[in-house]
C-alpha positions, 0 to 999 in steps of 0.5 A, spaced: 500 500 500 502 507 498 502 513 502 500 513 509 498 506 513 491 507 514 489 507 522 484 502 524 478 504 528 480 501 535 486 508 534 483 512 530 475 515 530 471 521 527 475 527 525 482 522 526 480 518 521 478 522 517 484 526 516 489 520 516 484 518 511 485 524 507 493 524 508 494 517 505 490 519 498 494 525 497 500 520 498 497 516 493 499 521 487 507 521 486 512 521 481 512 515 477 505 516 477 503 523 478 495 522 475 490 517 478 483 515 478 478 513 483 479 506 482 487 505 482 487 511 489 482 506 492 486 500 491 493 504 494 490 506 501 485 501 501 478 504 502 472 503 498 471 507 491 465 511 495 470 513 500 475 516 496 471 519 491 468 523 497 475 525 500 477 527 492 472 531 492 473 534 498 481 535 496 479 539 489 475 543 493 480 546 497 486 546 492 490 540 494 487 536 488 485 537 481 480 534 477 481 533 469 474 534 467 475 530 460 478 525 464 475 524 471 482 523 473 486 526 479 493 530 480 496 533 485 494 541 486 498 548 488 495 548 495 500 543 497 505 547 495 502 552 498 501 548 505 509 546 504 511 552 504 513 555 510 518 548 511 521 549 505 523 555 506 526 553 512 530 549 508 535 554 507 541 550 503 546 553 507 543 552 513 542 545 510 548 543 508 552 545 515 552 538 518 553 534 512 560 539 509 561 538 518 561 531 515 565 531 509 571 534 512 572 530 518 571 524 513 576 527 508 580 532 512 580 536 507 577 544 506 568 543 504 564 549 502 557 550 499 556 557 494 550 558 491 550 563 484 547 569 483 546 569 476 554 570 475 558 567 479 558 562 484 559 564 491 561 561 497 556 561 504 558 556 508 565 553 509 569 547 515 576 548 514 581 542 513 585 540 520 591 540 516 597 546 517 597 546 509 590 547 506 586 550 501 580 555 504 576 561 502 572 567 505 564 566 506 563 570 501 568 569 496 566 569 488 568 565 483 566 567 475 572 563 472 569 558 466 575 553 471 573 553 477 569 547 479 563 550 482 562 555 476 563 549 471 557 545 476 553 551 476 553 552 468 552 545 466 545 546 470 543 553 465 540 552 459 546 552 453 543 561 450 545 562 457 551 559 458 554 563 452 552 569 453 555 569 460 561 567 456 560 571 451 559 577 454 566 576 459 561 575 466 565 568 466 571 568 465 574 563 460 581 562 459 585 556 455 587 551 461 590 545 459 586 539 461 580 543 459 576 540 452 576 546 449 569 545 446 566 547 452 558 546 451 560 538 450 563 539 456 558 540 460 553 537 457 558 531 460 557 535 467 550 534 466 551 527 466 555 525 470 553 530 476 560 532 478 566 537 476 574 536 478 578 542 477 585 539 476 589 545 478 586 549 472 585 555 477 591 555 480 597 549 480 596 547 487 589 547 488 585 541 486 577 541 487 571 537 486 564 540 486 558 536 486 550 540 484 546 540 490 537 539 488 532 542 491 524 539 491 523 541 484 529 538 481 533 544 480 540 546 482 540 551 488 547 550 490 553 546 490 558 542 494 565 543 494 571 538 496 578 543 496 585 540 498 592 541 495 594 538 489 600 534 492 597 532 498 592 528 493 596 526 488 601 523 494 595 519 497 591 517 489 585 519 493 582 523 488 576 518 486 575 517 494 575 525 494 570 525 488 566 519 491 565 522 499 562 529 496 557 527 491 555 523 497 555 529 501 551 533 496 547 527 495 545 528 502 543 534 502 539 534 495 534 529 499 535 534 505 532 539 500 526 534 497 530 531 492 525 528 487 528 520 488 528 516 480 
């Protein structure tokens, strides 16, 4: 059954009931099937179709269903976001990724950070610092607008492709000929898309080497994005570079489902 068990009438009675009987209805609908008719939410939450219908009827009434006129079926309405909303923007990002950065750098020993983008550049909003003497750092509030940098790279690779070019065209993000870099770099991040990581191999600076992994919120969209920061030599030495890239999409991960990530 899906949604929210029903309770039997031993526990609950009245308005009780009448409530969770609501809730499991609207936990029917979910992403892989977002539309349903009375028949199939009766079967998922196990009342009668007279029930359902009456509970639908009364969801459609105050917005937290839609009814399809044409084809009598059910999807979910604006009036649950409107009921989420006051968690969700709770659900500040920064606020949100602390104990996972928290995390990462205790597992790694190395600097975390998590920036956000302002539409140009990203920048930085949330740092733990590597224990190690010799480590790489930045200012809350340091921005980055370098097509290299790792969270620009992540960031962009979330745009629509018109607005990565004008950024670049039009110099917002800088973009120099770094060595390693594909230089055909709308392939290269249609490559990020998919693999939901970026690596910056010291194509800032020769002995930085950074990792950043996209963070996502409830709708699916990029919001933020976690960083792994640590010298190049101390990496190289210890080959953790795929241990690195492996503990913060892990982090990032986290915080996406911390966020309402949609899971596949």
């Amino acid at each position: 059954m899906v949604g929210r068990p029903r309770q039997g009438s031993e526990q609950t009675q009245g308005a009780a009931a009448s409530l969770l009987n609501g809730l499991a209805v609207l936990e029917a609908f979910s992403i892989a099937q977002p539309v349903l008719g009375v028949t199939e939410v009766a079967g998922r939450v196990n009342l009668h179709k007279s029930t359902v219908s009456r509970i639908l009827a009364g969801l459609t009434e105050a917005g937290y269903v839609q009814r399809d006129e044409e084809t009598g079926r059910y999807r979910l309405g604006l009036g649950v976001i409107g009921l989420s909303g006051p968690l969700l923007a709770d659900l500040d990002v920064r606020r949100a990724a602390l104990p996972f950065l928290e995390a990462l750098t205790t597992q790694t020993s190395e600097t975390s950070a998590i920036a956000v983008w302002n539409g140009q550049e990203a920048i930085v909003v949330e740092q733990v610092r590597s224990p190690h003497q010799v480590k790489h750092t930045a200012a809350i509030g340091t921005r980055y607008n370098r097509f290299e940098s790792s969270s620009v790279r992540v960031f962009l690779a979330g745009l629509p492709p018109a607005r990565v070019a004008e950024l670049i065209e039009s110099g917002l993000v800088v973009r120099s000929s770094a060595d390693g870099l594909p230089q055909d770099y709308a392939a290269h991040l249609a490559e990020l898309r998919d693999q939901e990581y970026a690596v910056n191999d010291g194509y800032t600076t020769d002995e930085e080497f950074g990792v950043s992994a996209p963070v996502r919120d409830y709708r699916g969209v990029v919001v933020g994005c976690i960083t792994a920061s640590a010298p190049r030599s101390r990496v190289q030495k210890l080959q953790s570079a795929d241990q690195l890239v492996a503990a913060v999409r892990k982090a990032a991960a986290e915080v996406s489902a911390r966020l309402g990530q949609p899971q596949a």
